[in-house]
C-alpha positions in Angstrom: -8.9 150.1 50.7 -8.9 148.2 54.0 -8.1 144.7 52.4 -5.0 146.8 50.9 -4.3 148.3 54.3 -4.7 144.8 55.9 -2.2 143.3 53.4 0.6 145.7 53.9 0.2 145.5 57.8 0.7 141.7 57.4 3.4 142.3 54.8 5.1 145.0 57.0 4.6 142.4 60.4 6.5 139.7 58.4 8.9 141.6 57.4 9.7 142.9 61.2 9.6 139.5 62.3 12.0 137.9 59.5 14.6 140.8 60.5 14.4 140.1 64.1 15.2 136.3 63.5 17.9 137.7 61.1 19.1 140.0 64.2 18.9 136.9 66.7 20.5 134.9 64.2 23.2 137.2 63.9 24.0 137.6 67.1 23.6 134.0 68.1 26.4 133.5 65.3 28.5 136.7 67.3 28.1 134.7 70.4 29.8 131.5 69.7 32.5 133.0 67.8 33.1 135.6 70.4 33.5 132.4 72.7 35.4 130.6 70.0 37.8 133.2 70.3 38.5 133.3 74.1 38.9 129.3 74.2 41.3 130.0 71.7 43.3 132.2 73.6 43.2 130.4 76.5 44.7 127.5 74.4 46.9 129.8 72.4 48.4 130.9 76.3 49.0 127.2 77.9 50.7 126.3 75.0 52.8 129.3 75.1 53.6 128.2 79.0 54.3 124.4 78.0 56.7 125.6 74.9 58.4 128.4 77.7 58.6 125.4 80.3 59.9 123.2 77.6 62.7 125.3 76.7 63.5 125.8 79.9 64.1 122.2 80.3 66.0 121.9 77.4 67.8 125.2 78.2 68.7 123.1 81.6 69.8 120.0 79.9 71.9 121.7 77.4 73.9 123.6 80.2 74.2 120.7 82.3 75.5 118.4 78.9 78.7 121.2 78.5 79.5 120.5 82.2 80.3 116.6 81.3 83.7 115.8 81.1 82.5 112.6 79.5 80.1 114.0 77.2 81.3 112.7 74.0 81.0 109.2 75.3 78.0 107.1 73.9 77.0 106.0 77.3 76.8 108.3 80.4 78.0 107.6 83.8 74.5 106.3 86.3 74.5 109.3 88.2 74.8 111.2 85.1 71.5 109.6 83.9 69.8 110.3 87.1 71.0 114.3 86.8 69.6 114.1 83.5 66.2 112.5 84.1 66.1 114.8 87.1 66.6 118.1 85.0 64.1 116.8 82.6 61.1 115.6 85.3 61.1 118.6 87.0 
């Protein structure tokens, strides 16, 4: 009777301690994709600002283009150029 007791207490005691490293485990796992998810987020929202920003540019560029008189040429005045690389570097 006490060997049998002896065996389930060590039976029962490895049992507890394989679902505790199952629980850690588990929440270890949790953990990094919890912060998988906000680092993609944060990426997911700076590329939603540099497509925005981008758009904007082009937005800019396209408005300024219907303003040429000139705009069917195949080569723009110099200080057309400059507006243009202006519009598009800032």
């Amino acid at each position: 009777m006490i060997y049998g007791k002896g065996r389930l207490d060590a039976k029962h005691a490895n049992e507890v301690r394989q679902l505790r490293e199952n629980v850690e485990l588990a929440q270890r796992i949790i953990d990094v994709e919890r912060d998988a998810r906000k680092a993609d987020a944060i990426l997911a929202t700076e590329a939603a600002k540099r497509q925005s920003s981008l758009q904007l540019k082009i937005t800019g560029l396209e408005s300024y283009v219907e303003t040429l008189q000139d705009r069917d040429r195949e080569c723009l005045a110099g200080a057309d150029v400059d507006e243009l690389r202006n519009l598009w570097t800032d």
